[in-house]
N, CA, C and O atoms as CSV, one atom per row, in Angstrom:
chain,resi,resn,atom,element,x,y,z
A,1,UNK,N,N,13.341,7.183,-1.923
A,1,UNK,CA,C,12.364,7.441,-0.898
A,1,UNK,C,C,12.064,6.122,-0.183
A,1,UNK,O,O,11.657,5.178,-0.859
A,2,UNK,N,N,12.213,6.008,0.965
A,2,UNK,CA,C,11.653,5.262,1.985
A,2,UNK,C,C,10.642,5.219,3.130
A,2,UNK,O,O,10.565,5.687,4.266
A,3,UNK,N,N,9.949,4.502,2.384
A,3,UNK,CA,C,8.511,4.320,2.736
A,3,UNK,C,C,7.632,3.116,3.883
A,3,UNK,O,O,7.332,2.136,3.202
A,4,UNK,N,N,7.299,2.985,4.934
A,4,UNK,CA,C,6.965,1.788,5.939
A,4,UNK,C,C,5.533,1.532,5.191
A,4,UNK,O,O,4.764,2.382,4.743
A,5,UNK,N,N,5.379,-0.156,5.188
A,5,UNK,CA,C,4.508,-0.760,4.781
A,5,UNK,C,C,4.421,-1.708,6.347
A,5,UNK,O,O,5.255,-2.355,6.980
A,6,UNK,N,N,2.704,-1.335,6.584
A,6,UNK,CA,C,2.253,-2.322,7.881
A,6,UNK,C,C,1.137,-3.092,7.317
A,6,UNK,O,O,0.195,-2.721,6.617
A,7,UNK,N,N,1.548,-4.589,7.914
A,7,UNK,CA,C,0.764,-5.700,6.895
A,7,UNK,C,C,0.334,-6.401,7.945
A,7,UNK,O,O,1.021,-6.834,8.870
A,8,UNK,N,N,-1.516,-6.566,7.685
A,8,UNK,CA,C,-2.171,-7.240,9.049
A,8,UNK,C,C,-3.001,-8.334,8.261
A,8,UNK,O,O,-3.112,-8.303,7.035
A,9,UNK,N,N,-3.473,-9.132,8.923
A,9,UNK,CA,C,-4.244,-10.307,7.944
A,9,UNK,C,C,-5.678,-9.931,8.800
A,9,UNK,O,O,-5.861,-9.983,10.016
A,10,UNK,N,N,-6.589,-9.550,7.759
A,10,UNK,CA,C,-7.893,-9.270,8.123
A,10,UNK,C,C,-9.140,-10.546,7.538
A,10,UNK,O,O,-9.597,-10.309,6.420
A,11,UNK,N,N,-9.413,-11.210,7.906
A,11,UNK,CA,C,-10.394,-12.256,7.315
A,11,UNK,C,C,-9.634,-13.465,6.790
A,11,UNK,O,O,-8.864,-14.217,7.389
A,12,UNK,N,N,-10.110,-13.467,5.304
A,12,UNK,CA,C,-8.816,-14.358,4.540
A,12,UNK,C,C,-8.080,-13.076,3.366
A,12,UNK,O,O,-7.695,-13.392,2.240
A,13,UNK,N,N,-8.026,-12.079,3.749
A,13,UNK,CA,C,-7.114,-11.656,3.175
A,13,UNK,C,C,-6.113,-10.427,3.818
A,13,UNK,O,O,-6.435,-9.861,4.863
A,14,UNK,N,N,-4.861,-10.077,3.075
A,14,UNK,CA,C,-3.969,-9.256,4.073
A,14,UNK,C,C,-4.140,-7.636,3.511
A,14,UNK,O,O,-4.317,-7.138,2.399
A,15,UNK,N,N,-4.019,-7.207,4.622
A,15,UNK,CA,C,-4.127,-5.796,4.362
A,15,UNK,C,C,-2.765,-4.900,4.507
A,15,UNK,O,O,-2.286,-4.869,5.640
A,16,UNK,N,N,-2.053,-4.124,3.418
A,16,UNK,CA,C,-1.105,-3.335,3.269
A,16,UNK,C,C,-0.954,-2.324,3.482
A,16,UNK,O,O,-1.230,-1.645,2.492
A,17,UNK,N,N,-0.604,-1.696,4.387
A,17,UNK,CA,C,-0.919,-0.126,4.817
A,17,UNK,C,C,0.415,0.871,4.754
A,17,UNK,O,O,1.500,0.435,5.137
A,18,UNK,N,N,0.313,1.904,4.373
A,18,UNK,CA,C,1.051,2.865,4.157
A,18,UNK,C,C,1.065,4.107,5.075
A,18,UNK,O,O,0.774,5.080,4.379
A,19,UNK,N,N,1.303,4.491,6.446
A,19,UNK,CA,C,1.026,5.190,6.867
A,19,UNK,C,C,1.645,6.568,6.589
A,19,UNK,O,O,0.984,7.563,6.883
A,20,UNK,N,N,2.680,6.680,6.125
A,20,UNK,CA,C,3.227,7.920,5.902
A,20,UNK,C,C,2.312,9.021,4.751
A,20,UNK,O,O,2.086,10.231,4.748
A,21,UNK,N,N,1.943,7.833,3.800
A,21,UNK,CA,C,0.710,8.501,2.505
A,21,UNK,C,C,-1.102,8.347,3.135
A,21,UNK,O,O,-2.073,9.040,2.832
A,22,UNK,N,N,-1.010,7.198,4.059
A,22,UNK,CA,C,-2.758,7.289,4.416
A,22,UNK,C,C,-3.198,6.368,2.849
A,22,UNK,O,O,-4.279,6.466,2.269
A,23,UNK,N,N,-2.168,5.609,2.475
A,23,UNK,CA,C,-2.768,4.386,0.909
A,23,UNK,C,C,-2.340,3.091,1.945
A,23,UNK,O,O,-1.498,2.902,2.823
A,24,UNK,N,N,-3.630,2.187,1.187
A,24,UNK,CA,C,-3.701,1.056,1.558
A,24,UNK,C,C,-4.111,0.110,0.447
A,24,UNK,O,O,-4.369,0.516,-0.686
A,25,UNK,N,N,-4.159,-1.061,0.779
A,25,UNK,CA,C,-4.316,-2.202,-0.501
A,25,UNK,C,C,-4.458,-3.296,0.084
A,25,UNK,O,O,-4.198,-3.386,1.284
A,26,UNK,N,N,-4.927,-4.417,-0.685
A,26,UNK,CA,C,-5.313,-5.834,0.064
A,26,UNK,C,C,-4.798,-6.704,-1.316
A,26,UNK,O,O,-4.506,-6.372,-2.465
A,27,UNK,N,N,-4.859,-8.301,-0.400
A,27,UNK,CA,C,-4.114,-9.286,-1.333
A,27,UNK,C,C,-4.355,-10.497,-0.682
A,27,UNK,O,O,-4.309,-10.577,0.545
A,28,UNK,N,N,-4.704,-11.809,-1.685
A,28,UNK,CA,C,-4.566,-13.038,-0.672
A,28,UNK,C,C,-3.830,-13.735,-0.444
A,28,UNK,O,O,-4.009,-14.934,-0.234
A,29,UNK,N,N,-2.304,-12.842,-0.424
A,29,UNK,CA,C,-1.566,-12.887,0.600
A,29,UNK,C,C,-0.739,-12.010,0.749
A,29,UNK,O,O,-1.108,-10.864,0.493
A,30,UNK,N,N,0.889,-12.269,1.287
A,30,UNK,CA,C,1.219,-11.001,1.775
A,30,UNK,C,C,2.376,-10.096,0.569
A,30,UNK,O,O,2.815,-8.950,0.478
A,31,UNK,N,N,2.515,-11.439,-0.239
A,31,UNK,CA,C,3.364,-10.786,-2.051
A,31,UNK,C,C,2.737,-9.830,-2.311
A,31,UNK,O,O,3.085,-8.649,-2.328
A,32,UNK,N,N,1.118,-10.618,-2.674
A,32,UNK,CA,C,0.264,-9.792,-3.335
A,32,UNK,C,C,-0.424,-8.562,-2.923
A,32,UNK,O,O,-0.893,-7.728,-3.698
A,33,UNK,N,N,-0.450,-8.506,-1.389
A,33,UNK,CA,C,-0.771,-7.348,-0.758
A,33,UNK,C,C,0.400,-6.363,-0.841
A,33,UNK,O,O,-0.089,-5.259,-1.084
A,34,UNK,N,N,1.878,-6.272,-0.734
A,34,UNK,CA,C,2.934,-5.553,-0.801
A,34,UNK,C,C,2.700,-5.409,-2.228
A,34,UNK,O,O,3.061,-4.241,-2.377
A,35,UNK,N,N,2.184,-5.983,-3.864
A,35,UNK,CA,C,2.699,-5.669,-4.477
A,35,UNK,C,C,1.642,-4.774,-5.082
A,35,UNK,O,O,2.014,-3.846,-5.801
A,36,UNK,N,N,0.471,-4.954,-4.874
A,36,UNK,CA,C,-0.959,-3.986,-4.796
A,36,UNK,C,C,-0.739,-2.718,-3.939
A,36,UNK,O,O,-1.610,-1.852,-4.017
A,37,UNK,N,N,0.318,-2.506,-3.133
A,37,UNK,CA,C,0.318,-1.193,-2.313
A,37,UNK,C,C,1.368,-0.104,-3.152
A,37,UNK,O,O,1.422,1.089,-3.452
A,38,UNK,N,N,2.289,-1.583,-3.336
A,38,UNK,CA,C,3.462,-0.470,-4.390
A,38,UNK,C,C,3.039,0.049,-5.448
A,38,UNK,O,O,3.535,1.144,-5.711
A,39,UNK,N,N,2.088,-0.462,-6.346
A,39,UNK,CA,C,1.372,-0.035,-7.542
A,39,UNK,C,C,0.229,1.147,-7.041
A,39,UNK,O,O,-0.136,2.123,-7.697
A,40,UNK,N,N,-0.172,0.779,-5.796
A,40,UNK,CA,C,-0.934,1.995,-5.566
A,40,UNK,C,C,-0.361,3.396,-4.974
A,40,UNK,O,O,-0.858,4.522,-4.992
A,41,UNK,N,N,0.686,2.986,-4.520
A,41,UNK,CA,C,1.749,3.895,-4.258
A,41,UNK,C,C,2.450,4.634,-5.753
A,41,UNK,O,O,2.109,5.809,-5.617
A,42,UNK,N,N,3.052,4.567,-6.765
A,42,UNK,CA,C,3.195,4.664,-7.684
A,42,UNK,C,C,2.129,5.153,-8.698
A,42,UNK,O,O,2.667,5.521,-9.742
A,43,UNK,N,N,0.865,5.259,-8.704
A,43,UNK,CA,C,-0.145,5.987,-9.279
A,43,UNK,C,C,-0.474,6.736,-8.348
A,43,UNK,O,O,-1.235,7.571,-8.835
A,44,UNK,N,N,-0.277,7.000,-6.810
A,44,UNK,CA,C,-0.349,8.097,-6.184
A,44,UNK,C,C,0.470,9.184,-6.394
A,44,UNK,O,O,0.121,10.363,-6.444
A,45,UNK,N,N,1.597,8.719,-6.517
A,45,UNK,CA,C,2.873,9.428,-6.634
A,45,UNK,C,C,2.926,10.164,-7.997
A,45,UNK,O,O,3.385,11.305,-7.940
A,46,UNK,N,N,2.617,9.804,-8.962
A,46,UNK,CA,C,2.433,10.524,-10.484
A,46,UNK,C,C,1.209,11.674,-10.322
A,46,UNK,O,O,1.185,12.662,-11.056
A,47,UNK,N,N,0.274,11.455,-9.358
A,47,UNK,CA,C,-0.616,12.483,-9.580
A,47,UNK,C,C,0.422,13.763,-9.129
A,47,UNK,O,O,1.262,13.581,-8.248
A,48,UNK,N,N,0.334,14.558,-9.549
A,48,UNK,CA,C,0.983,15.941,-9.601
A,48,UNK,C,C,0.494,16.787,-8.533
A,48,UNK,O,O,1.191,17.697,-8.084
A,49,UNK,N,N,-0.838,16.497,-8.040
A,49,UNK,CA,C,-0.964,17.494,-7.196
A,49,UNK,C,C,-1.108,16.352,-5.451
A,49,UNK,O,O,-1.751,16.692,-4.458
A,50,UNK,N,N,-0.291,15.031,-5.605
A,50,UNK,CA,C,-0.089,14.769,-4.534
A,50,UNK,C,C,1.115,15.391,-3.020
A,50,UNK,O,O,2.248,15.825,-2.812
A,51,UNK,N,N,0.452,15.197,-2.658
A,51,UNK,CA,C,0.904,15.893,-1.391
A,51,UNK,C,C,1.872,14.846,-0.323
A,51,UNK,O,O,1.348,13.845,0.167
A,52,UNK,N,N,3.101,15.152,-0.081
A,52,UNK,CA,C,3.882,14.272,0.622
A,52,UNK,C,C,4.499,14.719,1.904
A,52,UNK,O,O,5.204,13.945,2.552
């Protein structure tokens, strides 16, 4: 599955956005913001009654 991640720097930290799911995540910087979205992506994805 291929998925678009849009990454904006809001304050001092970056914001990870997922538009295809509507999940997002933050990080202080842009590793840590991609790697906070994939993990939140991945406990979205196990819920069973998520919707794609």
């Amino acid at each position: 599955m291929k998925l678009t991640a849009v990454i904006r720097k809001e304050g001092k930290f970056y914001v990870a956005l997922c538009p295809e799911l509507d999940i997002a995540s933050q990080g202080e910087n842009i590793e840590e913001a991609l790697r906070n979205l994939k993990e939140a992506i991945e406990l979205y994805l196990e819920d069973e009654d998520a919707k794609i």
